[in-house]
C-alpha positions in Angstrom: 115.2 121.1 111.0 112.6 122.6 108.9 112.8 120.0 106.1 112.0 117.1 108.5 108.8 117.4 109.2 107.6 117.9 105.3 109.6 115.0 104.2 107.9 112.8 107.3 104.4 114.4 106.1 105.3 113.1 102.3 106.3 109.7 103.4 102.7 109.6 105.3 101.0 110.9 102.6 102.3 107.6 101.0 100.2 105.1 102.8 97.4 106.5 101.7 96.5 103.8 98.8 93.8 103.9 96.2 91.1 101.6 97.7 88.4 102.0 95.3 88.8 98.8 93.5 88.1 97.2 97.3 84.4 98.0 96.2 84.5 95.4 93.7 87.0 93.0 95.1 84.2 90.3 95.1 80.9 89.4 94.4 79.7 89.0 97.6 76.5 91.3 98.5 76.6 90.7 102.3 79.4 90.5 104.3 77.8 90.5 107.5 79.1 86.9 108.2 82.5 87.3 107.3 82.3 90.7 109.7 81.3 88.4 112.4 83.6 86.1 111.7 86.7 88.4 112.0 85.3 90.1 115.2 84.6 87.2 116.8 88.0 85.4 116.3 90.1 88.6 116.0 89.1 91.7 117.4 90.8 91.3 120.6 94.3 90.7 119.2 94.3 94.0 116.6 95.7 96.9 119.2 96.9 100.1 119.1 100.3 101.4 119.9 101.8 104.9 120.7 105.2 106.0 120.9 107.3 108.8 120.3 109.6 108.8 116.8 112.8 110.9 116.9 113.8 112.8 113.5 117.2 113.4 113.7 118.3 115.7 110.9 122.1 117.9 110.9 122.4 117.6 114.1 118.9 118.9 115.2 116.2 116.7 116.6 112.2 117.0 116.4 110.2 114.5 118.6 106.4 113.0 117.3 104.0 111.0 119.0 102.7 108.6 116.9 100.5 105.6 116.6 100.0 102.6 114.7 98.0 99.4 114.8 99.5 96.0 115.6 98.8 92.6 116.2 99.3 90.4 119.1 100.8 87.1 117.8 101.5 85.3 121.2 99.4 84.8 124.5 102.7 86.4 126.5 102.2 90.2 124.6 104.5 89.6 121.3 102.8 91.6 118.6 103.8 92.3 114.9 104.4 96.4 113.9 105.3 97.7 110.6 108.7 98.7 110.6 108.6 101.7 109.3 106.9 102.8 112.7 110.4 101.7 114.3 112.3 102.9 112.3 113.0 105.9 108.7 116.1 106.1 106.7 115.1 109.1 104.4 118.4 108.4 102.2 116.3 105.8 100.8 113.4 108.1 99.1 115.7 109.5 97.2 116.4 113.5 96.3 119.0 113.2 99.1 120.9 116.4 99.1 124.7 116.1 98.1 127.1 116.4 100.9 124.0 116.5 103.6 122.5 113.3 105.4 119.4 112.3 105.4 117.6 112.3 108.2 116.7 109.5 110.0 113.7 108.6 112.6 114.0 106.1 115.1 111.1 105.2 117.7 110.8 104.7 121.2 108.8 104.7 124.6 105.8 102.4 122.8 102.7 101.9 124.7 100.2 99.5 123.9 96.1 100.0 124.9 94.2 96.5 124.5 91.3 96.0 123.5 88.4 97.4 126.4 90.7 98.8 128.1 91.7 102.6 128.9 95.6 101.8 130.0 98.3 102.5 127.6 100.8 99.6 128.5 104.7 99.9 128.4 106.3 97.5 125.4 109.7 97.3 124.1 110.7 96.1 121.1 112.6 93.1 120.7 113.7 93.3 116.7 113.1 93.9 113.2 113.3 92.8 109.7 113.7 95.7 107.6 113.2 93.6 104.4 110.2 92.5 105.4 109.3 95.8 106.6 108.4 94.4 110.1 108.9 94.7 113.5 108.1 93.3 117.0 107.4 94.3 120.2 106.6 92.8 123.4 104.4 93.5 126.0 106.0 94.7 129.3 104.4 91.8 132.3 101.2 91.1 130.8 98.3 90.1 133.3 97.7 86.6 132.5 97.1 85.1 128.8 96.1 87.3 126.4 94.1 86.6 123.1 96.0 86.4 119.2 96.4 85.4 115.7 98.0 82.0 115.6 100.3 82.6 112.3 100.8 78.9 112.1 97.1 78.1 110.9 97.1 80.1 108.0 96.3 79.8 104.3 98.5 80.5 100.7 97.5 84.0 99.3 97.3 84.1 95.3 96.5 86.4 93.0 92.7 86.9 92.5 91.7 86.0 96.3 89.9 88.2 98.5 91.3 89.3 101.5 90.5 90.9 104.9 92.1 93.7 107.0 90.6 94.2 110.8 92.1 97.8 112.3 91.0 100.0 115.3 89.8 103.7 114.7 91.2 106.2 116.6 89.7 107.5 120.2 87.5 110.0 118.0 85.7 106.9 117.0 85.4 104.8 119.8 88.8 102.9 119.3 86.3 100.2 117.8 87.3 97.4 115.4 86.5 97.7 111.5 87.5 95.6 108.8 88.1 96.6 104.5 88.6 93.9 102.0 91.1 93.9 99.8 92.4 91.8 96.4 95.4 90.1 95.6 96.0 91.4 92.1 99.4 89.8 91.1 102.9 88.8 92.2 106.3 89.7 91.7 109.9 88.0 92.4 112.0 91.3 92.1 113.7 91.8 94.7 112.3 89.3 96.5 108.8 87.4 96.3 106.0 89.5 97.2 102.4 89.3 96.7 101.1 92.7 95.4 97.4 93.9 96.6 94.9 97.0 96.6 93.7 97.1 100.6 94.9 98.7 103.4 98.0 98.3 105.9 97.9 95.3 108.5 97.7 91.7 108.8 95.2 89.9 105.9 92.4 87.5 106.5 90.3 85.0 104.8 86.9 84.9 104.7 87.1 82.3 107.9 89.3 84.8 109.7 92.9 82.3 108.7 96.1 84.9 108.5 97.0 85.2 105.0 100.2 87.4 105.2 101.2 91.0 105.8 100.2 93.8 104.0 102.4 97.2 103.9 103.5 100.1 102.0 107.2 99.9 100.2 108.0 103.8 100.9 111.1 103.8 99.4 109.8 102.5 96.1 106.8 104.6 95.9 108.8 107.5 96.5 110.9 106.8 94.2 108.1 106.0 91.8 107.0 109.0 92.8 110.0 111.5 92.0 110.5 109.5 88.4 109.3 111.8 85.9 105.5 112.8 86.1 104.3 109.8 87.8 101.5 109.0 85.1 102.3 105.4 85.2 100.0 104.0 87.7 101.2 100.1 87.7 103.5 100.2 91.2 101.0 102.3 92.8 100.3 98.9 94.8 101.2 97.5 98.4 102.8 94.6 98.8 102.0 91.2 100.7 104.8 88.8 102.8 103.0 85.3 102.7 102.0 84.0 105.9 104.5 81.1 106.2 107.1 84.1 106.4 106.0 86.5 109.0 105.0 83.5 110.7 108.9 81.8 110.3 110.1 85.3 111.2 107.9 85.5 114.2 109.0 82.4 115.5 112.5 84.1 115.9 111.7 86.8 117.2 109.5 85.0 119.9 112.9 83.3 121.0 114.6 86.6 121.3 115.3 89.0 124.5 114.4 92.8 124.7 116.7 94.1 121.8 117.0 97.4 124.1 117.5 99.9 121.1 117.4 100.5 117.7 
């Protein structure tokens, strides 16, 4: 039990990107107008959510509260989570130990606090796509219709664009919304197509506040990355993007779906 919680503090420490090159992601001097813009169409739909993740590891079991930001993506309380707030296979970081399992973290009992609001909110979740590294959950009897991001008016993210990410600080500060840019610096086809960026976690934005895809952390490859020799090649050191048109094809599924009651 006592190598869980350092291997669940090194896969943290991995979403921690460089975002220095977010300074110079444009040339754009004020970018009080696009601020606006994102609070004004957005700010209400970017949440928070708290649950409990359960690392089960040789028979032992250690239980975190967590958080992590989503977005509601339906007026009825569908919102979009990482995965990797659902659910951790450690086996696939790597340095497994022979003859030993990994250990693995699942989530549960997820409560959602909207936006002006001081009630944390039962959800469940209703499924994931671990290849796309998301998840979904759904709001249990929301109180009439509730604002989000409509996935289906969004724009083609290529490499060179500028992007937006809108999050929520913690209670410390405020729970208030705040938005980073970020840049679309290439694109790859291996495994699948992804778009690779310097920014931050969380759903991306244009300028006029249009979705532009997902942006997460690949754990399992930058761990791996990570335990490759020194780690002085600083290439991969990059999250990945899913285009728009497929978390927005994904969501559609998982709009149709019932409660998945588990993981």
């Amino acid at each position: 039990m006592t190598l869980v919680r350092p291997l669940l503090i090194c896969a943290l420490l991995a979403l921690a990107p460089a975002v220095s090159a977010a300074e110079d992601v444009a040339d754009v001097e004020d970018y009080r107008p696009v601020y606006r813009e994102l609070i004004e169409q957005h700010a209400e739909a970017v949440v928070t959510v708290k649950f409990v993740m359960s690392v089960t590891n040789s028979g032992s079991e250690q239980r975190i509260e967590d958080r992590t930001q989503a977005v509601l993506v339906s007026d009825d309380g569908l919102m979009i989570v990482p995965d990797r707030s659902v659910s951790l296979d450690f086996s696939t970081f790597g340095n497994t130990t022979p003859g030993q399992a990994a250990p693995v973290a699942k989530s549960s009992d997820f409560r959602v606090r909207l936006a002006d609001s001081e009630d944390w909110l039962p959800a469940d979740l209703v499924t994931r796509d671990a290849e796309l590294g998301l998840a979904w959950l759904r709001l249990r009897n929301p109180s009439g219709k509730l604002d989000f991001v409509d996935l289906a008016n969004g724009v083609k993210a290529e490499p060179g664009m500028v992007f937006y990410s809108l999050l929520r600080t913690s209670d410390e500060w405020g729970g208030v919304p705040v938005f980073r840019p970020g840049l679309v610096l290439g694109e790859t086809r291996t495994p699948a197509f992804r778009l690779l960026v310097d920014g931050v976690p969380g759903l991306a934005f244009d300028q006029h506040g249009k979705p532009m895809g997902y942006v997460d952390v690949d754990l399992a490859s930058m761990m791996r990355s990570r335990n490759a020799g020194m780690g002085l090649d600083m290439a991969d050191m990059v999250l990945r993007m899913t285009p728009v048109d497929k978390v927005a094809a994904a969501t559609l599924q998982a709009a149709r779906l019932p409660i998945a009651g588990g993981q």
